[in-house]
LUMSETI-828276 format. One record per residue: residue in one letter; residue number from 1; z, x, y of N, C-alpha, C in turn. Coordinates in steps of 0.02 Angstrom, whole numbers, padded with zeros to 5 digits, always signed. Layout:
residues N
- rest;nr;n_z;n_x;n_y;ca_z;ca_x;ca_y;c_z;c_x;c_y
- a;NUM;Z;X;Y;Z;X;Y;Z;X;Y .
...
This chain:
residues 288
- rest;nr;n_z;n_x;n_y;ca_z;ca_x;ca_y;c_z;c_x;c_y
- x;1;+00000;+00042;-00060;+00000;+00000;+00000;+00000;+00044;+00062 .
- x;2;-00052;+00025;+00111;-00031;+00069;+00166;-00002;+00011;+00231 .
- x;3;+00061;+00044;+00263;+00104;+00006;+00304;+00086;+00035;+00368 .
- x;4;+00091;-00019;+00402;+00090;-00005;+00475;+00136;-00035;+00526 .
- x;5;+00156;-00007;+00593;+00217;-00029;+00599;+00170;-00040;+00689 .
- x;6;+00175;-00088;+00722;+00132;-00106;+00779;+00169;-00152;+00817 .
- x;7;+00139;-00146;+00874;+00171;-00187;+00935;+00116;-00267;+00956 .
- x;8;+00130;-00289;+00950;+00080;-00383;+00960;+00101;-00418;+00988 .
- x;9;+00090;-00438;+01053;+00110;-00502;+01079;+00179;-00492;+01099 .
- x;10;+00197;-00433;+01111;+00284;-00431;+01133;+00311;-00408;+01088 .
- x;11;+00300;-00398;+01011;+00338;-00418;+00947;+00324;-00344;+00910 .
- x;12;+00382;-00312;+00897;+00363;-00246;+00855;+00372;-00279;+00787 .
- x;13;+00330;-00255;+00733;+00312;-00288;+00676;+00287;-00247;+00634 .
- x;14;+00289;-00243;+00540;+00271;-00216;+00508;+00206;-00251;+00469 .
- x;15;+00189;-00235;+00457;+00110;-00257;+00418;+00085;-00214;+00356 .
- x;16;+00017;-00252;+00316;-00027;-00200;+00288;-00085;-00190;+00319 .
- x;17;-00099;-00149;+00305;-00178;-00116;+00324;-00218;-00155;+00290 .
- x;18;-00267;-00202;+00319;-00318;-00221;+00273;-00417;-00177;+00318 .
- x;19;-00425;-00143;+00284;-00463;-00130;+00323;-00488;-00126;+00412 .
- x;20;-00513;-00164;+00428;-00487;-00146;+00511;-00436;-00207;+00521 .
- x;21;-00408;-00224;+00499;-00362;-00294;+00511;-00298;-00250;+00501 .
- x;22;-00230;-00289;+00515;-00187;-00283;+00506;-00147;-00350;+00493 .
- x;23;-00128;-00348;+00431;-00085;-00404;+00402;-00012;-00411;+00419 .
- x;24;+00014;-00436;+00454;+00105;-00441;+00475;+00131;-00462;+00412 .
- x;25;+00165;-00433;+00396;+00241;-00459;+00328;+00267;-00529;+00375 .
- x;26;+00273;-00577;+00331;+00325;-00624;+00351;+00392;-00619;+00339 .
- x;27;+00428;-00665;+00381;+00488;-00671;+00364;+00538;-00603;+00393 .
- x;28;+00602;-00587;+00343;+00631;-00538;+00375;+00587;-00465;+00372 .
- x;29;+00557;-00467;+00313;+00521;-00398;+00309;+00487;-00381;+00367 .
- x;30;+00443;-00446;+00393;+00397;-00400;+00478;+00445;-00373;+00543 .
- x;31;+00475;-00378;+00524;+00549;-00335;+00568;+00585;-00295;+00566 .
- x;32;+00600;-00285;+00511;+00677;-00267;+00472;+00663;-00183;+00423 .
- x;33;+00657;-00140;+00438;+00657;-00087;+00428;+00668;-00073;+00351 .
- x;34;+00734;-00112;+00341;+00766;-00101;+00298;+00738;-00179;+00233 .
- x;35;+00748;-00202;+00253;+00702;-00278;+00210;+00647;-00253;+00185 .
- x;36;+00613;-00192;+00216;+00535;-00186;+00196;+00563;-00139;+00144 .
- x;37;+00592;-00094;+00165;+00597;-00046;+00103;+00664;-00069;+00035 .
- x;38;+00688;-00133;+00042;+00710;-00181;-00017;+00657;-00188;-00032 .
- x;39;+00610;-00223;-00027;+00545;-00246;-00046;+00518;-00203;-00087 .
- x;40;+00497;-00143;-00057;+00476;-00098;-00102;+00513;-00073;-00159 .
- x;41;+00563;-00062;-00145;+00610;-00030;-00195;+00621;-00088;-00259 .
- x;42;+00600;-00165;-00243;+00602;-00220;-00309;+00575;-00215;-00314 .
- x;43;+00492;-00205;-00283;+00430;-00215;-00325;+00427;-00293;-00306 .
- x;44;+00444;-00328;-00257;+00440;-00386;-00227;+00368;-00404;-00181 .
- x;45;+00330;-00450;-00195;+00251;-00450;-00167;+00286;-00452;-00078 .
- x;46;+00266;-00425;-00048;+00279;-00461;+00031;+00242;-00499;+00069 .
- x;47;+00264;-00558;+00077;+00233;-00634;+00111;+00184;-00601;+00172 .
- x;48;+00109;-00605;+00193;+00092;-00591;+00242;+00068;-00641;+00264 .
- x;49;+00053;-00647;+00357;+00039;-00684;+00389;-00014;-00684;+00400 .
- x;50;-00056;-00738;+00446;-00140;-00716;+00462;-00154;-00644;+00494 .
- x;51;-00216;-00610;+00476;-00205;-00543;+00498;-00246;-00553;+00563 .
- x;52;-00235;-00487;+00598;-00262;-00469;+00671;-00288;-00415;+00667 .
- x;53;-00364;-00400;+00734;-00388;-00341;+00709;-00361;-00283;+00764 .
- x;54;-00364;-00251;+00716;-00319;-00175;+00726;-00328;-00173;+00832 .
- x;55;-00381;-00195;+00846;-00386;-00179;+00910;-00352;-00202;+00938 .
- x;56;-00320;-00254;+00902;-00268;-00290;+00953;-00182;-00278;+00965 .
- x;57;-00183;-00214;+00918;-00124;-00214;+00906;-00119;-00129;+00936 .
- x;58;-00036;-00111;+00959;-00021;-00069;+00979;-00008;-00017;+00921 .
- x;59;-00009;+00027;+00886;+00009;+00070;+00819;+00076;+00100;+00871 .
- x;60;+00124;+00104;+00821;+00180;+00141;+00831;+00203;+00182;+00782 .
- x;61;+00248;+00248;+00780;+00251;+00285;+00709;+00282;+00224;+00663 .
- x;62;+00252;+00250;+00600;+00253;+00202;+00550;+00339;+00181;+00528 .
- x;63;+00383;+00230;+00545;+00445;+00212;+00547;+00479;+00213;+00593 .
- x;64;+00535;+00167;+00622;+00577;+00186;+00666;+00602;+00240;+00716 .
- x;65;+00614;+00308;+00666;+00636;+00348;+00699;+00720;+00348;+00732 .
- x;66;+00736;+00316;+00691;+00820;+00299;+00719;+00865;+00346;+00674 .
- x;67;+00844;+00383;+00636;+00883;+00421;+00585;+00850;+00490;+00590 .
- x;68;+00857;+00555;+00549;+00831;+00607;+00552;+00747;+00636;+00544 .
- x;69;+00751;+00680;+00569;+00680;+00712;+00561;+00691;+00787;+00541 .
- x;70;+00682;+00813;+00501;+00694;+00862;+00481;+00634;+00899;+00460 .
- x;71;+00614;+00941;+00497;+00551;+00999;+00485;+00578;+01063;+00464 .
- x;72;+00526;+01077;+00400;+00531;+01141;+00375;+00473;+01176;+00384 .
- x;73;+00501;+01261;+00406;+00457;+01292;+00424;+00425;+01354;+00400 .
- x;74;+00363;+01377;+00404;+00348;+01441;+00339;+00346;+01403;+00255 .
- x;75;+00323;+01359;+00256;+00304;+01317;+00184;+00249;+01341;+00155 .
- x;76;+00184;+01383;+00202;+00129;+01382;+00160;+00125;+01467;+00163 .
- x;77;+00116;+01511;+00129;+00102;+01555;+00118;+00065;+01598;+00181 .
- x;78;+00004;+01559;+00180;-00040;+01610;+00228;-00032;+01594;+00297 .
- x;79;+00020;+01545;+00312;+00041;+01527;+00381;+00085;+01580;+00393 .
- x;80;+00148;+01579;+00354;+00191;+01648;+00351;+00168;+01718;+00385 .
- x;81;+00103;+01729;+00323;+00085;+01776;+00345;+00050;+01799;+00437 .
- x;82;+00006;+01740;+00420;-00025;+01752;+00504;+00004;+01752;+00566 .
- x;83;+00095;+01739;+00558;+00141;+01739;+00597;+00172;+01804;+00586 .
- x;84;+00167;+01844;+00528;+00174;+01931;+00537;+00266;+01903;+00509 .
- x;85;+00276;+01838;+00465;+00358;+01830;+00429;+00343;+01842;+00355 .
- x;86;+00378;+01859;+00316;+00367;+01864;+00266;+00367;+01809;+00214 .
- x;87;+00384;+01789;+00152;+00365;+01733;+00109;+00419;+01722;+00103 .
- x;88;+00458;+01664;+00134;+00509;+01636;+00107;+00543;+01626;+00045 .
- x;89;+00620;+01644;+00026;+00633;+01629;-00037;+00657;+01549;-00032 .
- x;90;+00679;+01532;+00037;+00722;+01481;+00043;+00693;+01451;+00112 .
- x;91;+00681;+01383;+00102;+00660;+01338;+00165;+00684;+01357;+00226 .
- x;92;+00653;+01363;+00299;+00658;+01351;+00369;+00676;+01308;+00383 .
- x;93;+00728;+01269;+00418;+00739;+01200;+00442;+00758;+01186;+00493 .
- x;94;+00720;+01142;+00533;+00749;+01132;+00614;+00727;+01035;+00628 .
- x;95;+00779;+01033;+00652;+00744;+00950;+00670;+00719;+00963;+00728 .
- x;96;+00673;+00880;+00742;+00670;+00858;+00800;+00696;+00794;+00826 .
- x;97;+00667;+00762;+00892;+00712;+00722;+00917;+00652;+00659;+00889 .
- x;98;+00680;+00605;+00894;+00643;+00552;+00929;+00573;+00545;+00977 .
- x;99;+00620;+00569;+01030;+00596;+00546;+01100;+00535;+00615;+01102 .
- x;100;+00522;+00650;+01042;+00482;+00719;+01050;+00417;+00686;+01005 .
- x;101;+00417;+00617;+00982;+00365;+00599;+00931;+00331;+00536;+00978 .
- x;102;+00275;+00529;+00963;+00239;+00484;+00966;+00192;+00445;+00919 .
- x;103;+00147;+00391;+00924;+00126;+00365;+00871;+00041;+00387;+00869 .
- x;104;+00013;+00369;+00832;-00079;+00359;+00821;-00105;+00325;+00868 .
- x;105;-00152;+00372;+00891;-00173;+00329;+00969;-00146;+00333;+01040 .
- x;106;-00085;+00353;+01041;-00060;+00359;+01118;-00048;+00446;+01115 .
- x;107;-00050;+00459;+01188;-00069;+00533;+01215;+00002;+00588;+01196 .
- x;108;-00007;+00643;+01172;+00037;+00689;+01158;+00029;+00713;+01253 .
- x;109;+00090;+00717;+01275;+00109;+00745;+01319;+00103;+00842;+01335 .
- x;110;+00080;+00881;+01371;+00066;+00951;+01376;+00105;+00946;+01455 .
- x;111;+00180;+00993;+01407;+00228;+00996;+01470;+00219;+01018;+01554 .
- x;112;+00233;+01010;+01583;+00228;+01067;+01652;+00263;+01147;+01653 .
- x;113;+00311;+01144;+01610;+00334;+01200;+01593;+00314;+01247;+01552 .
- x;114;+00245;+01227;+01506;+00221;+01284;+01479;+00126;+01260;+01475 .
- x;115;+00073;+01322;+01453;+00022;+01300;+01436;+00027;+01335;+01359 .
- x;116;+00060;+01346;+01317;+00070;+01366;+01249;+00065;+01295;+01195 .
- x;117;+00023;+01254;+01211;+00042;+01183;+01169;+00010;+01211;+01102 .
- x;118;+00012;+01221;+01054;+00019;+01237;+00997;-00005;+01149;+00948 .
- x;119;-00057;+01152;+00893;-00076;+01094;+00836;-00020;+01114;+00775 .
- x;120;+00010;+01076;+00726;+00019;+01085;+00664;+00025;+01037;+00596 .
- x;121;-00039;+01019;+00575;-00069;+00981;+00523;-00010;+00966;+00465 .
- x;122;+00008;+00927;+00464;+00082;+00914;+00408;+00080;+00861;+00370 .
- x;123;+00117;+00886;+00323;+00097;+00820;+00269;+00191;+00775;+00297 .
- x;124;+00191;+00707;+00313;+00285;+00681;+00325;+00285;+00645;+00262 .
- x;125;+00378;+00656;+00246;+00391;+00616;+00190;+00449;+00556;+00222 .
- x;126;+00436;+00513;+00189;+00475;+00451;+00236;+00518;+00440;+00145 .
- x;127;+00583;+00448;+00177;+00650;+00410;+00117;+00636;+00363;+00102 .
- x;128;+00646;+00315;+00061;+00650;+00247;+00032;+00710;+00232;+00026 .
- x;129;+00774;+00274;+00000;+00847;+00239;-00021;+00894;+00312;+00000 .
- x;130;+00940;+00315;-00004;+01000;+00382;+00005;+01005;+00406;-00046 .
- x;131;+00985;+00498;-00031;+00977;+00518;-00058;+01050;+00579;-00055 .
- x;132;+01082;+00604;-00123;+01124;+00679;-00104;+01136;+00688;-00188 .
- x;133;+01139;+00736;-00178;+01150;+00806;-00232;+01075;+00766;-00282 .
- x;134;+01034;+00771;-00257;+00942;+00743;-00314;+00940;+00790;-00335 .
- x;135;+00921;+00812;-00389;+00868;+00853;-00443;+00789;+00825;-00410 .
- x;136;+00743;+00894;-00428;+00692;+00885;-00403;+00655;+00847;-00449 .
- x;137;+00683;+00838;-00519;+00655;+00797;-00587;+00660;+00716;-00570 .
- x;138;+00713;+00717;-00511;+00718;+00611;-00490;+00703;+00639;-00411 .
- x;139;+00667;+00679;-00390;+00683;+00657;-00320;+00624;+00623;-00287 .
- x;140;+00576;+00592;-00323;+00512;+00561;-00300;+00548;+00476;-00306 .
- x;141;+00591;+00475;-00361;+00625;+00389;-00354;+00655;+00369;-00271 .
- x;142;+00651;+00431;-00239;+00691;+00415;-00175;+00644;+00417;-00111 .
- x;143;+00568;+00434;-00128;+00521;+00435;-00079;+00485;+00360;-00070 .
- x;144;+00505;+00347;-00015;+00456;+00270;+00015;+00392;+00289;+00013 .
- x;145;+00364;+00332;+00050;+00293;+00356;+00045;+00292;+00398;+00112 .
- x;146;+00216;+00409;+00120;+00199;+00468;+00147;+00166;+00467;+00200 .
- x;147;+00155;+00508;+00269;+00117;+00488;+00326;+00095;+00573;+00361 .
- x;148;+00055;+00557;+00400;+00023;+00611;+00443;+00064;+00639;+00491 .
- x;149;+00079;+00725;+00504;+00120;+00714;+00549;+00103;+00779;+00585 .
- x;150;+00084;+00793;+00672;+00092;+00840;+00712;+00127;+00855;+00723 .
- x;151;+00174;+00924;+00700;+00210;+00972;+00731;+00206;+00989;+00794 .
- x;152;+00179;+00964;+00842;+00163;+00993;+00897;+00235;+01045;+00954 .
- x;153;+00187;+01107;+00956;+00233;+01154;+00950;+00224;+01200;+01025 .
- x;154;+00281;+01229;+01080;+00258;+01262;+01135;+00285;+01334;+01124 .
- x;155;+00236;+01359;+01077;+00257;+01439;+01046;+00298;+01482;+01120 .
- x;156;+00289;+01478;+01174;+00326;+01522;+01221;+00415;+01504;+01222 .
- x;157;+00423;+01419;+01213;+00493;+01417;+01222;+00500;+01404;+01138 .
- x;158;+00470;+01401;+01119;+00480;+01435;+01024;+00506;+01503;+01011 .
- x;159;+00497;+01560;+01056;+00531;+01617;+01040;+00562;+01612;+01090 .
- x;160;+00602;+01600;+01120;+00636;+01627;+01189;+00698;+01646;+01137 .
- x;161;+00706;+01599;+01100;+00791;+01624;+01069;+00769;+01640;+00982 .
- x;162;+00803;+01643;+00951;+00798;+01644;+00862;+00785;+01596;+00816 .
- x;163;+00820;+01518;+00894;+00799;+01454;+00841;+00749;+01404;+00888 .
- x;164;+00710;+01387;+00823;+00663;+01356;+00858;+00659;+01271;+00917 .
- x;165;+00708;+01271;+00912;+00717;+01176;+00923;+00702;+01182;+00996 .
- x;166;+00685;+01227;+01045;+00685;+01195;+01115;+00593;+01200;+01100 .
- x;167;+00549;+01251;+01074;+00487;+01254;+01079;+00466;+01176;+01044 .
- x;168;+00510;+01156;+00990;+00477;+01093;+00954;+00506;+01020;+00968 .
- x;169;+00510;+01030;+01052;+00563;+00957;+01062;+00545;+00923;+01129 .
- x;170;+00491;+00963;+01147;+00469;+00914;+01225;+00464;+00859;+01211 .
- x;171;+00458;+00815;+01257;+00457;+00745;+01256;+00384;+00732;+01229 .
- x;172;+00380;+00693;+01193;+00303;+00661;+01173;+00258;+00734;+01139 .
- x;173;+00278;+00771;+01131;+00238;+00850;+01097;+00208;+00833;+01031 .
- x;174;+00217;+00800;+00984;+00217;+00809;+00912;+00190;+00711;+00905 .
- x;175;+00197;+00713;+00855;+00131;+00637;+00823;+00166;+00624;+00752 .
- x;176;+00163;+00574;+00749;+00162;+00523;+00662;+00139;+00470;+00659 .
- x;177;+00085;+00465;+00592;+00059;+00389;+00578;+00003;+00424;+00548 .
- x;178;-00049;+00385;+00543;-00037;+00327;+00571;-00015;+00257;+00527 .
- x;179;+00007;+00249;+00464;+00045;+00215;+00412;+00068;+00257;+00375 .
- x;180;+00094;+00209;+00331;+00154;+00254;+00272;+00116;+00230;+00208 .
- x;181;+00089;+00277;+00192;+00060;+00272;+00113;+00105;+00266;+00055 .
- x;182;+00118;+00223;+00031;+00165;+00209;-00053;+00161;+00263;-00079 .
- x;183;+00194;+00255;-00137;+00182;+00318;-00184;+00123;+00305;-00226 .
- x;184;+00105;+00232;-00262;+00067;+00216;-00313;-00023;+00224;-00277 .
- x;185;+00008;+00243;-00218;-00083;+00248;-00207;-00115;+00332;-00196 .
- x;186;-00054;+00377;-00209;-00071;+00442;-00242;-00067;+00485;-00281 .
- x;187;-00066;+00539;-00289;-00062;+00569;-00347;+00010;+00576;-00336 .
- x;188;+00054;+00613;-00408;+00111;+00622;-00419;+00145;+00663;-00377 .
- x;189;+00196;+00669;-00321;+00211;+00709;-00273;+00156;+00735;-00222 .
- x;190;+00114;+00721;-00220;+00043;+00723;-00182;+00005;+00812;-00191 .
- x;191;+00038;+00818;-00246;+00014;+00901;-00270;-00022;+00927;-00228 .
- x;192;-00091;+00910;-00247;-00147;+00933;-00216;-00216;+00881;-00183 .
- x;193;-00182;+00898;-00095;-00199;+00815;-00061;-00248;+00878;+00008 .
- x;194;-00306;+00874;+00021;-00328;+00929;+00069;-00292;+00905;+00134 .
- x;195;-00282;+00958;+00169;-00257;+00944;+00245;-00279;+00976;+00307 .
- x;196;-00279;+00958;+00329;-00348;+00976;+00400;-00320;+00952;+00463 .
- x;197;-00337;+01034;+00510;-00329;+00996;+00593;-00388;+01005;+00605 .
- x;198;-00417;+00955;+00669;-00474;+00960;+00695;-00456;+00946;+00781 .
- x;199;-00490;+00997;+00813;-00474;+00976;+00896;-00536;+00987;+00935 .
- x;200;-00564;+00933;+00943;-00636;+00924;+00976;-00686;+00901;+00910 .
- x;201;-00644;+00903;+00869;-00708;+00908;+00807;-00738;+00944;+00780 .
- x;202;-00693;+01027;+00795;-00665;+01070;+00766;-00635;+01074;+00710 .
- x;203;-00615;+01093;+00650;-00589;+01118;+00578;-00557;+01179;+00605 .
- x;204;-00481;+01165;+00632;-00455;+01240;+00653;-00417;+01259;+00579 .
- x;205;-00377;+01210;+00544;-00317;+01200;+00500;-00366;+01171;+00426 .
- x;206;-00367;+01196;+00382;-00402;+01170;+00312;-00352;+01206;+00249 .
- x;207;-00346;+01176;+00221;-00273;+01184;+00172;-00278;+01132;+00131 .
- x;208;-00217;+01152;+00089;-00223;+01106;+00027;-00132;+01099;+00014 .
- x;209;-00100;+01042;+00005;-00041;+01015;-00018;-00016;+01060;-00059 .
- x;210;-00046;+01086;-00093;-00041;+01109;-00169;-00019;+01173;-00169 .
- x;211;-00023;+01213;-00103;+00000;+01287;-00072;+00053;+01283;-00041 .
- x;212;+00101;+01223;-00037;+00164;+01216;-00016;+00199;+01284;-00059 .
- x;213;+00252;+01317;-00045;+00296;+01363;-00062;+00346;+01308;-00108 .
- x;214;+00377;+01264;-00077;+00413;+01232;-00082;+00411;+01172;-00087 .
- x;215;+00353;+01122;-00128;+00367;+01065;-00143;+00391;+01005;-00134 .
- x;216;+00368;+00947;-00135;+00413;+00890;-00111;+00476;+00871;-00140 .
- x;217;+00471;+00883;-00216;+00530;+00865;-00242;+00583;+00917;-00220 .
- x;218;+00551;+00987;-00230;+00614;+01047;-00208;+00667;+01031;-00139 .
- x;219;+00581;+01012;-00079;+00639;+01010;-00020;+00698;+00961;-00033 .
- x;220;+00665;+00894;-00054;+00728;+00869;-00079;+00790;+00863;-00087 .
- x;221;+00774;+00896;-00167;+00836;+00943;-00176;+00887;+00988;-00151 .
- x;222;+00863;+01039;-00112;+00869;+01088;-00063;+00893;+01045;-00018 .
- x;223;+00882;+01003;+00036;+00919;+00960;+00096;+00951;+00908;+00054 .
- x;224;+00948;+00877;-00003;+01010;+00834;-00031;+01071;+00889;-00046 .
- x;225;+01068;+00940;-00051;+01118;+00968;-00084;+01169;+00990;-00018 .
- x;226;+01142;+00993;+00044;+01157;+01019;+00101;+01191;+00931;+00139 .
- x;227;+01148;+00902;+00143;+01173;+00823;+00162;+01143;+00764;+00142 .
- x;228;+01163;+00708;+00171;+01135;+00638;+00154;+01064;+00624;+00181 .
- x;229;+01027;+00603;+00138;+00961;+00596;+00159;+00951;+00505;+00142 .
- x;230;+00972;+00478;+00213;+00948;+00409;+00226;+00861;+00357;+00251 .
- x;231;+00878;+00303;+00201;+00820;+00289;+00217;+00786;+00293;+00293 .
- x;232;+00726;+00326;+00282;+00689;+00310;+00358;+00699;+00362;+00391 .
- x;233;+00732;+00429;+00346;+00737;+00489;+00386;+00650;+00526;+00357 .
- x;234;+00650;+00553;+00376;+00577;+00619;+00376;+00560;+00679;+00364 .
- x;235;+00548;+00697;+00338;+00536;+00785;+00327;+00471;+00778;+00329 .
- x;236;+00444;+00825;+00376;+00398;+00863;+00386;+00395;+00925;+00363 .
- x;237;+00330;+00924;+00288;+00337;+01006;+00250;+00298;+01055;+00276 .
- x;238;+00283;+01076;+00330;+00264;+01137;+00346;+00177;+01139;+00337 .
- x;239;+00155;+01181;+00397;+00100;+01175;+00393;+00053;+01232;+00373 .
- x;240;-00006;+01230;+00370;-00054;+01295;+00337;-00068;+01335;+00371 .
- x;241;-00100;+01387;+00374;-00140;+01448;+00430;-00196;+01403;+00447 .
- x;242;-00217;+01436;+00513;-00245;+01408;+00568;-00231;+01395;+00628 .
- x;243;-00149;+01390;+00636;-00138;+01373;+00728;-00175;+01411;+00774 .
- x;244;-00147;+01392;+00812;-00187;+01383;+00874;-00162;+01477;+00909 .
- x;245;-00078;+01496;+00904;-00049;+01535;+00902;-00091;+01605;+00905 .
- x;246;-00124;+01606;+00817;-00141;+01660;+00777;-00207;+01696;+00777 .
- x;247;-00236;+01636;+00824;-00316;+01653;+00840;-00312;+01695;+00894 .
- x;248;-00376;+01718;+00876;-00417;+01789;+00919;-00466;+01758;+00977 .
- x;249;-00467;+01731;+01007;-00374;+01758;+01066;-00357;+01662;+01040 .
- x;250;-00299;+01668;+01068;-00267;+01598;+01058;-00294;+01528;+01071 .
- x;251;-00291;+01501;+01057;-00324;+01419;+01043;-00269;+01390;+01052 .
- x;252;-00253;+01355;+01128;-00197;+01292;+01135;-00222;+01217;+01163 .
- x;253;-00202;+01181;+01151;-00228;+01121;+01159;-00220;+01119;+01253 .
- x;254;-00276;+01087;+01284;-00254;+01070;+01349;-00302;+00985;+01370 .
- x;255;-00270;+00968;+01422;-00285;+00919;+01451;-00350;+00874;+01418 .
- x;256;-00348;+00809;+01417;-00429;+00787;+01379;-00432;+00803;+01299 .
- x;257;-00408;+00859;+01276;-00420;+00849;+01200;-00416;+00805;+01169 .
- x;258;-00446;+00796;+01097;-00424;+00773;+01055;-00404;+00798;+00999 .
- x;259;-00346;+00806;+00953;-00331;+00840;+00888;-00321;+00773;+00848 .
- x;260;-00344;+00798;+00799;-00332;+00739;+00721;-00303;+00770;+00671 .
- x;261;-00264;+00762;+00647;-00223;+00790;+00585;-00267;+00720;+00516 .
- x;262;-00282;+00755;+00489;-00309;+00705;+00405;-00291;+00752;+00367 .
- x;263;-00253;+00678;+00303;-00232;+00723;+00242;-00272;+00653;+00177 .
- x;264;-00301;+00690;+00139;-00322;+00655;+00114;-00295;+00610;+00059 .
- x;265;-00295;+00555;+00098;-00293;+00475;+00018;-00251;+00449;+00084 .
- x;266;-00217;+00481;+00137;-00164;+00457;+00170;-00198;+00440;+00250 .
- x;267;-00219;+00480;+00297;-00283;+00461;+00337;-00279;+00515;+00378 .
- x;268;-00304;+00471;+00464;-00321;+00539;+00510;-00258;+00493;+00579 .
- x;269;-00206;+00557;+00587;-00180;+00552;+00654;-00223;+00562;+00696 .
- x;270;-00226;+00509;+00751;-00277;+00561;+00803;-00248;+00529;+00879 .
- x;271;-00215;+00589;+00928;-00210;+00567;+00987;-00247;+00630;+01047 .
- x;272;-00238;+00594;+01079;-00279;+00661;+01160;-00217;+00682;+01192 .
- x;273;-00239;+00738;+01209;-00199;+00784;+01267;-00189;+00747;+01333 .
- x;274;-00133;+00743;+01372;-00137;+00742;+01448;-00073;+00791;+01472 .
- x;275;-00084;+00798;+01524;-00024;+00827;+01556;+00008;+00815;+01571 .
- x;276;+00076;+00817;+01572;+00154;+00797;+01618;+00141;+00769;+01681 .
- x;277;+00154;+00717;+01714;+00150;+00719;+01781;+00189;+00744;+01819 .
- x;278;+00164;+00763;+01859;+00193;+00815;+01897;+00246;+00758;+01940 .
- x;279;+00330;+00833;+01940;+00389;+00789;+01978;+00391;+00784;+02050 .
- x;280;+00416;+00739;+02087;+00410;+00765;+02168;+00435;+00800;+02174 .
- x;281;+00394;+00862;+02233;+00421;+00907;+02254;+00408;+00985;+02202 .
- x;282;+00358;+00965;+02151;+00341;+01013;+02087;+00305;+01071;+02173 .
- x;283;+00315;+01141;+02129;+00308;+01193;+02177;+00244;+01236;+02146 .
- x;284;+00186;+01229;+02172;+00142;+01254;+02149;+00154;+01315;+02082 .
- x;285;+00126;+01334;+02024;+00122;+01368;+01995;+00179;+01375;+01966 .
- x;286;+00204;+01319;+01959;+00270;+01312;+01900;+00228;+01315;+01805 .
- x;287;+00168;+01302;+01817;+00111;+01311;+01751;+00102;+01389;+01742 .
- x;288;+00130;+01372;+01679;+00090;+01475;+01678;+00030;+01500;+01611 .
């Protein structure tokens, strides 16, 4: 099933994807965060309403966002490398905020405080139920399903200190959606699913699921054993070589772009660049 979570008529609401339509869940499920993922977790059909076409509706990230986001970093091998870190024995982990994500379709923000905006093509895993101390042998019983997700990253305030959370936390920087793919509509842990950034229609990021270091079930494991992993929280597993960073000379997203993150069976994020508006009283050449 692919879910979508949209704004209509005043009314934030969950739905399915029917081709360009979007079907609303009735009842408590087109609301209720938590009703939808009962639903899933019985194997309960969910009541839909007359559908609407996609144009009419606002896309918002496919989940809430009221609980954690947890990104791991250095997952793929040759990303490691092209960053000059070595191969992880043990996951990177840094959250982000909320207020640093946006949905499919509306504009990733490019701060006033830096021109370092940085792409990163990610596969997100969205909880289904609470998860702690999982084995990686049950830890797919605890995945709702799966969605597209930009790292979007400002490599200058990314190194200023050792940890990464101020470069990966501007307001509106980073992307999810654009639905939440089930589990039954992919392969087993999504092994080997291709993943791709594109900016202009460009192929900067081309990778494969399957070069994760660390696995869906592992991270799992690895962050259940550390804390509670509640429904509707997120992990983002790390992305492939290609940023924007590593190129000869550097490739950062600016004003007008467009980047699309597609992972295949699951779809294509795609939003445009704009810039911060500028604050009163901004002092020329605060951009560097």
């Amino acid at each position: 099933m692919r879910i979508v979570r949209f704004e209509h008529q005043g009314r934030i609401q969950f739905g399915a994807r029917r081709g360009s339509h979007v079907a609303p869940f009735a009842g408590l499920a087109g609301g209720s965060f938590a009703a939808l993922l009962a639903g899933l977790r019985d194997g309960t059909p969910l009541p839909e309403a007359e559908a609407v076409a996609q144009t009419q509706v606002n896309l918002l990230p496919p989940v809430p966002l009221t609980g954690k986001i947890i990104c791991i970093g250095l997952n793929y091998a040759d990303h490691a490398r092209e960053g000059g870190h070595p191969i992880p024995t043990y996951p990177a982990v840094f959250l982000r905020t909320a207020t640093s994500l946006v949905g499919h379709g509306q504009p990733l923000l490019r701060p006033m405080a830096s021109d370092r905006f940085d792409y990163e093509a990610e596969l997100a895993v969205v909880i289904g139920r609470t998860a702690r101390h999982v084995r990686a042998a049950e830890a797919l019983d605890f995945v709702a399903g799966y969605s597209c997700f930009n790292d979007g990253s400002l490599r200058d305030f990314q190194r200023k200190s050792t940890q990464w959370t101020m470069g990966k936390n501007f307001d509106k920087s980073g992307s999810i959606g654009p639905e939440l793919v089930t589990q039954e509509a992919l392969p087993s842990g999504v092994g080997n699913l291709r993943i791709a950034a594109r900016l202009n229609g460009e192929t900067l990021q081309d990778g494969s699921t399957g070069d994760m270091i660390f696995p869906v079930p592992d991270l799992i494991e690895i962050l259940s054993a550390v804390m509670t992993l509640d429904p509707g929280d997120v992990i983002a597993t790390g992305t492939p070589a290609g940023v924007g960073f590593a190129r000869t000379p550097p490739r950062f997203m600016q004003a007008g772009d467009l980047i699309e993150i597609e992972i295949e069976g699951i779809g294509i994020l795609a939003n445009t660049i704009v810039d911060e508006a500028s604050g009163a009283g901004e002092q020329e050449g605060v951009r560097r």
